[in-house]
C-alpha positions in Angstrom: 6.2 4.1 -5.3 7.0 7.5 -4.2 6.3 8.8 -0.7 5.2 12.9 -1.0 3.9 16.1 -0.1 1.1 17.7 -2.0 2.2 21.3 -2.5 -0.8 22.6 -4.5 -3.1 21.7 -7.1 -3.3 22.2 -11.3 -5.9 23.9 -13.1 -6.4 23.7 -16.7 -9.5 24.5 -18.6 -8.3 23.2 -21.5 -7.1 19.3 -21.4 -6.8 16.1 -22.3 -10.4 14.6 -22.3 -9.8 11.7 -20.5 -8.6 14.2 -17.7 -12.4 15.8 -17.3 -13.2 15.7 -13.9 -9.8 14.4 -12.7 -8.2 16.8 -9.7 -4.1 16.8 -10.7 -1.7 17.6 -7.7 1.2 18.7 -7.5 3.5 16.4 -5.0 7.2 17.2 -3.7 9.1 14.4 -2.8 10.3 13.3 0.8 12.1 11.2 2.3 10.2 8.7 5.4 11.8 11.2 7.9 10.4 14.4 6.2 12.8 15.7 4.3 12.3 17.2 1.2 14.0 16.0 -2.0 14.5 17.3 -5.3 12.2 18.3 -7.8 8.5 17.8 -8.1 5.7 15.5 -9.8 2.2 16.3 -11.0 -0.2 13.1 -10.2 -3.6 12.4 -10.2 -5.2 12.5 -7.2 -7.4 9.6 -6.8 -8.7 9.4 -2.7 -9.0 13.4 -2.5 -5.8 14.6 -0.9 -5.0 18.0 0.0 -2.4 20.6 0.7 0.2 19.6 2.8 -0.7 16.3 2.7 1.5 13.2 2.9 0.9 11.1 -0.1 2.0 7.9 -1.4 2.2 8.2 -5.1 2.8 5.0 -7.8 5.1 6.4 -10.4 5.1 4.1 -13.2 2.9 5.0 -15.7 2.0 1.7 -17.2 0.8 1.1 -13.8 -1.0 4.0 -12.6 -3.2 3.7 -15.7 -4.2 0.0 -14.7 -5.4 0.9 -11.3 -7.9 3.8 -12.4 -9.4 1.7 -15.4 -9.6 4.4 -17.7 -12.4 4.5 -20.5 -9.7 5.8 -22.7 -6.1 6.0 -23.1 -4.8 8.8 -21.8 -1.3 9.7 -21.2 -0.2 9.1 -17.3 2.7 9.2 -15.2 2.0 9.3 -11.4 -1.1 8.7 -9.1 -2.1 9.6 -5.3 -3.1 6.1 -4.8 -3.0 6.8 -0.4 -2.9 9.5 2.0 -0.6 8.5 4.8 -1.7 8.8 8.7 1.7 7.5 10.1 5.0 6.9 9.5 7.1 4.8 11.7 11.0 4.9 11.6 12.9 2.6 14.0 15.9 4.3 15.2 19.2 2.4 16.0 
């Protein structure tokens, strides 16, 4: 799993047709302090995130496409499977 910020969203009137009515995200990764790392992700936002958001993201394709129980098989990478309230770092 990937912790994250969602920096925008996707959209596409033309897609995939297992994507209809699917919101995709765009999600920069961070690190638990809030630093940004490299590169970004497009997920499928499943709990209705929002910009600027922190998200936790499962990255594994295999099993992002188990947890929504797709009707069809649809290519997948990465899902917003939980929009973070807290994050606690214990400092030494």
């Amino acid at each position: 799993m990937v912790l994250g910020k969602v920096t925008g969203s996707i959209v596409s009137t033309i897609k995939h047709g297992c994507y209809a009515n699917k919101k995709l995200m765009l999600v920069k990764p961070i690190s638990p302090d809030g630093k940004e790392k490299k590169g970004v992700m497009v997920a499928v936002d499943t709990v209705g995130a929002g910009k600027d958001e922190i998200v936790l993201v499962a990255s594994e394709g295999k099993g992002a496409a188990e947890l929504l129980h797709f009707s069809c098989q649809m290519p997948l990478r990465s899902i917003i499977i939980a929009i973070v309230d807290a994050i606690d770092i214990e400092k030494k």
